[in-house]
C-alpha positions in Angstrom: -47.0 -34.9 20.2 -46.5 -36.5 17.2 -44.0 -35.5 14.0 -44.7 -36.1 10.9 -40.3 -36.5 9.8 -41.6 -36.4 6.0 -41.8 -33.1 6.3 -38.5 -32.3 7.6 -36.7 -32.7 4.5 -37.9 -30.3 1.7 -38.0 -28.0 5.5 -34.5 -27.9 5.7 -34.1 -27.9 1.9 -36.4 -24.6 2.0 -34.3 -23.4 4.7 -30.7 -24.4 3.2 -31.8 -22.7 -0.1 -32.9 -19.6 1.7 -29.7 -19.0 3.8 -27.7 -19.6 0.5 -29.6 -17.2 -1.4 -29.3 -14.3 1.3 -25.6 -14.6 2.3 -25.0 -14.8 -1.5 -26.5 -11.5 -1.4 -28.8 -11.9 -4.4 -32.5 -12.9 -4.2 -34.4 -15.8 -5.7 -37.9 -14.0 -6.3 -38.8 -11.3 -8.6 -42.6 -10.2 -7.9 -44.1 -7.6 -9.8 -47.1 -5.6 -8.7 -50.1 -4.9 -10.9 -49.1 -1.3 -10.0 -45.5 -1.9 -11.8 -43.9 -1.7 -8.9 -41.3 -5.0 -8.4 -39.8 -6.2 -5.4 -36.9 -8.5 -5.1 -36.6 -10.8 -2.1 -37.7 -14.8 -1.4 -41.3 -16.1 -0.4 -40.9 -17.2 2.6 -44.6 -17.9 3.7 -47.9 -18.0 1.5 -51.5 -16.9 3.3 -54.8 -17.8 1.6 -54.5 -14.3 0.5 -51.0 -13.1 0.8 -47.3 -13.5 0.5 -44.8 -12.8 2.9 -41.4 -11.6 1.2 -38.1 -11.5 2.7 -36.1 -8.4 1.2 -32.9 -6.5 2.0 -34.5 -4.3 4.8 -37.2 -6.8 6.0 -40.2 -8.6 5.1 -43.0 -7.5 3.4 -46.8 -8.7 3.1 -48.3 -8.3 -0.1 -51.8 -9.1 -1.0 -52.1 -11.9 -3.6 -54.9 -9.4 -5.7 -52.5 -6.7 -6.0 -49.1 -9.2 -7.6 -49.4 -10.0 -11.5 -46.6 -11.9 -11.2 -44.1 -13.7 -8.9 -40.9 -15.1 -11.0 -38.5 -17.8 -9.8 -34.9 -18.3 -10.3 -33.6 -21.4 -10.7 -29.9 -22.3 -8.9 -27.8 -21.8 -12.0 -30.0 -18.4 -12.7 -29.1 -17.0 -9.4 -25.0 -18.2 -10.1 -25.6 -16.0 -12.8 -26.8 -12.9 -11.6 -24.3 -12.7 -8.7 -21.5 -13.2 -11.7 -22.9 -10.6 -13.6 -22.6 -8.2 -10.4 -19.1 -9.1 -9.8 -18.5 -8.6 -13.1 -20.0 -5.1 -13.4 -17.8 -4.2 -10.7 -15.0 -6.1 -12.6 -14.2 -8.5 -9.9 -13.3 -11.1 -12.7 -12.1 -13.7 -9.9 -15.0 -13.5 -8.1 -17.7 -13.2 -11.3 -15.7 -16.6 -12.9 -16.2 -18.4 -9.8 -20.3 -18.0 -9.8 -20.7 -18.8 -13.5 -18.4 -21.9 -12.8 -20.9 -22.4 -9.8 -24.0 -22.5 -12.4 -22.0 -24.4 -14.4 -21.4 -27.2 -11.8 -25.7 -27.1 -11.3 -26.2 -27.5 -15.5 -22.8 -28.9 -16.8 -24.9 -28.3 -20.4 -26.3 -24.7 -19.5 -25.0 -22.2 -22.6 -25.1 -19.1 -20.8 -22.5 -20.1 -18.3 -19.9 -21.2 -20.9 -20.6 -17.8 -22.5 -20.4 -15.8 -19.3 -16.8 -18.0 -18.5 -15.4 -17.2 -21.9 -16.3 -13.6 -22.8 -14.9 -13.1 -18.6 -11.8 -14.6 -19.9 -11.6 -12.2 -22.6 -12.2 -9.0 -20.1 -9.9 -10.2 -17.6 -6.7 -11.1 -20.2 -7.8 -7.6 -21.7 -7.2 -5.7 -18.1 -4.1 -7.5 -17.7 -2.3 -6.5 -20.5 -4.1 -2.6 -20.2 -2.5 -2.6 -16.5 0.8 -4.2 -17.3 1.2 -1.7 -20.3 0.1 1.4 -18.1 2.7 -0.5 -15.5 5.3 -0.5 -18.3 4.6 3.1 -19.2 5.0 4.4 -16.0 8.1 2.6 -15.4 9.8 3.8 -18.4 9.0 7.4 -17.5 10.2 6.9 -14.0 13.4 5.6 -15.7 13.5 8.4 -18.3 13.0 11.1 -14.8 15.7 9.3 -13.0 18.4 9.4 -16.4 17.3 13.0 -16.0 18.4 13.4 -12.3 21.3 11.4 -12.7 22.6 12.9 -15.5 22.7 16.5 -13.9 23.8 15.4 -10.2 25.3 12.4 -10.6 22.5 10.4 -8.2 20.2 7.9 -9.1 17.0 8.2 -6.7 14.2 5.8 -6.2 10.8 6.2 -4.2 10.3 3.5 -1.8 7.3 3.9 1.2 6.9 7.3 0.5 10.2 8.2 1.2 13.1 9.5 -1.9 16.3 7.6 -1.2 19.6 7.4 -3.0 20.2 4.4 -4.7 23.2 5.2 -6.9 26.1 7.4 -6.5 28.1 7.8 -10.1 32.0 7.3 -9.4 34.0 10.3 -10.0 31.4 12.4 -9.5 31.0 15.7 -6.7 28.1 13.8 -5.2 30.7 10.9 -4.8 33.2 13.4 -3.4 31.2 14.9 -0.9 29.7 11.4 0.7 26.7 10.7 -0.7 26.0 7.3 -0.5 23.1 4.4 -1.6 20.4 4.3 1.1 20.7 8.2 2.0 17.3 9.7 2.3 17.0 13.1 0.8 14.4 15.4 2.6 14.2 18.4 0.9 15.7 19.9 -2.5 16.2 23.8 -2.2 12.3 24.3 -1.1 11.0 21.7 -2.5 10.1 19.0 0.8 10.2 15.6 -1.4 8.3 13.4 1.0 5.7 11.4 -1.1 7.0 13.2 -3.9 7.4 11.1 -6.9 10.6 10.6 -9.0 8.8 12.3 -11.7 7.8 15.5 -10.1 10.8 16.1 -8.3 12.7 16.1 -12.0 10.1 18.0 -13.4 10.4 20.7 -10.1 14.2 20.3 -11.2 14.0 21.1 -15.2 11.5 24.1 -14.6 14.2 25.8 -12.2 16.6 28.3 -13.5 19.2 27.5 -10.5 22.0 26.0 -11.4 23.1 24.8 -7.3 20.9 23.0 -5.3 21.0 22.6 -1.7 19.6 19.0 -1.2 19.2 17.8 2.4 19.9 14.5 3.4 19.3 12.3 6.3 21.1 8.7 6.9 20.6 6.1 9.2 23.2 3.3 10.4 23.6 1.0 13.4 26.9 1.3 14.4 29.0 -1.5 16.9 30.9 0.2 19.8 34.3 -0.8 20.8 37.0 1.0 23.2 38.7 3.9 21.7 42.2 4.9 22.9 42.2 8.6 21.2 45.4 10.8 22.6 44.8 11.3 26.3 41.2 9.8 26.1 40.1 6.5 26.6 36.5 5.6 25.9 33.6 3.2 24.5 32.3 4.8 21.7 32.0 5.1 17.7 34.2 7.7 17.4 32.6 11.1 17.8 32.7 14.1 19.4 29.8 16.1 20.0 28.6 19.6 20.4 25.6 21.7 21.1 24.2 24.4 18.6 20.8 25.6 20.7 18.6 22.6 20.8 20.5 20.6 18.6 23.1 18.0 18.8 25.6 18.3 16.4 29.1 16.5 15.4 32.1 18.6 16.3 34.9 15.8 14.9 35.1 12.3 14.1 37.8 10.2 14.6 39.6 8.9 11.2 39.1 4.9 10.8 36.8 4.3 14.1 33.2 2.9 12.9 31.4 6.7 13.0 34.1 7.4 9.9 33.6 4.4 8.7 30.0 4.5 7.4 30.5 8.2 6.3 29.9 10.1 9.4 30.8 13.9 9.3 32.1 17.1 11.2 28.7 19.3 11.4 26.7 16.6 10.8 23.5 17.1 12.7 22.0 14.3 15.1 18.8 13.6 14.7 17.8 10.3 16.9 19.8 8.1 19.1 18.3 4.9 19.4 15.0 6.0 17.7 14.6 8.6 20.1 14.3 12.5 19.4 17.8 14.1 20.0 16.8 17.3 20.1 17.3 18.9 23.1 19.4 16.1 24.1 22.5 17.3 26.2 26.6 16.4 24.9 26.7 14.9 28.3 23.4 12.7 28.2 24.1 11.7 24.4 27.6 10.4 25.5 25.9 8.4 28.4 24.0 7.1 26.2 26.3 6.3 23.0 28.7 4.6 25.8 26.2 2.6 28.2 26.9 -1.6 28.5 23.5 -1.7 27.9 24.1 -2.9 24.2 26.6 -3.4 22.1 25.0 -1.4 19.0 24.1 2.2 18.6 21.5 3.3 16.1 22.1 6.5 15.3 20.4 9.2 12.5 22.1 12.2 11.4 21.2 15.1 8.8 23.6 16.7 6.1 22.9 20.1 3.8 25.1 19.2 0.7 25.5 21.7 -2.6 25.3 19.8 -6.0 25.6 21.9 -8.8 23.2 20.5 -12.5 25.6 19.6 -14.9 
């Protein structure tokens, strides 16, 4: 059977043009009905008394008595609209990218340069409206942090949802008592901080009438083990000694100068997690096998501290 290949080519430009205009998600063919109903979607076949219309949902034959009129779009047209729905949803990127689209089809055609210039406008206006709202918030958050600072001698930041220490004041009781950068705090009297932002927890703070607060903290610190010769002991360890209270595993003394003193580590200090893992219900006996196994040469270990700071 016999092709005629002069066909072919407007078929596959019909075709191209088509695929284009649906994935774009915008359609080429505005046909209103004598009824005042309109439809948008693409012609897609022509009968001696119909059209069939591609639309979002499907395809649609309309009888050719029943349209008044069927309006095209040209290329640059159709740039255009997509922009102008990027746009409306202020997706300036995206909208600037169409109308230079149109632009590259009509290098002359006015309502592209219009649409890339007033977009330019809206977009440098958003930027500065979000980096002054940005710069607002920032100088509150510093303002709330003086705040906190001022009466407890901490600096706190939020980072992941979590409230950590990121300043301890020299001379100060916090400083006295071992807070240091990188602590966690939990919980503030009754106030549990998690996803709390620096500016509620100072506002929690200046509504109170208490002048001590009971913050808890938790800290977190991978600790190298080495062999500790402690009076008659001798053992690989950090250098702690632990206890049970119920469920919970607790520090009964650390040893001065070995690595659990080092980063701060203290008598009554509660242990939370040994190696990421729950310690609750862990046994003195199982958590020392553990702390001391060859396995490796690191323990992570997570401990938490009640600690009384009074507002200045």
């Amino acid at each position: 059977m016999a092709h005629d290949r002069r066909n072919y080519v407007p078929l596959l430009l019909i075709a191209a043009f088509t695929f284009f205009l649906f994935n774009a998600k915008i359609f080429a063919d505005t046909i209103t009905m004598k009824d005042g109903r309109k439809f948008e979607g693409v012609v897609i076949s022509e009968g001696p008394d119909y059209y069939e219309v591609k639309i979002k949902i499907g395809t649609l034959k309309l009888k050719k008595e029943n349209v008044a009129e069927i309006k095209t779009l040209s290329a640059e047209e159709n740039f255009m609209q997509l922009g102008k729905r990027c746009l409306a949803s202020k997706d300036f990127d995206a909208a600037l990218e169409q109308f230079n689209k149109a632009l590259k089809v009509n290098p002359s055609y006015k309502p592209a340069m219009e649409a890339i210039e007033e977009t330019n406008k809206l977009r440098d206006e958003a930027l500065a409206r979000k980096k002054a709202e940005a710069d607002k918030k920032e100088k509150e958050i510093l303002e709330k942090q003086g705040i906190i600072e001022k009466s407890f001698g901490i600096a706190l930041a939020e980072e992941n949802g979590k409230v950590l220490v990121c300043r301890v004041n020299p001379g100060t009781s916090a400083e006295a008592i071992g807070v240091k950068a990188g602590d966690e705090i939990l919980r503030i009297a009754d106030l549990d901080v998690k996803n709390k932002s620096i500016k509620d927890i100072a506002d929690w703070l200046a509504k109170s009438n208490d002048t001590t607060f009971i913050f808890l903290i938790q800290r977190s610190a991978e600790l190298t083990k080495k062999k500790i010769d402690y009076q008659k002991y001798s053992f690989t360890g950090i250098g702690i000694f632990l206890d049970n209270s119920g469920k919970d595993l607790v520090i009964n003394s650390v040893i001065v100068g070995e690595p659990a003193d080092l980063t701060g580590l203290k008598s009554g200090d509660k242990v939370v997690s040994l190696n990421g893992k729950p310690a609750e219900g862990v046994t003195v006996d199982d958590a020392t096998a553990i702390i001391s196994a060859d396995t490796s040469p690191k323990i992570e270990i997570t401990v938490q501290r009640s600690i009384e700071l009074e507002k200045r």
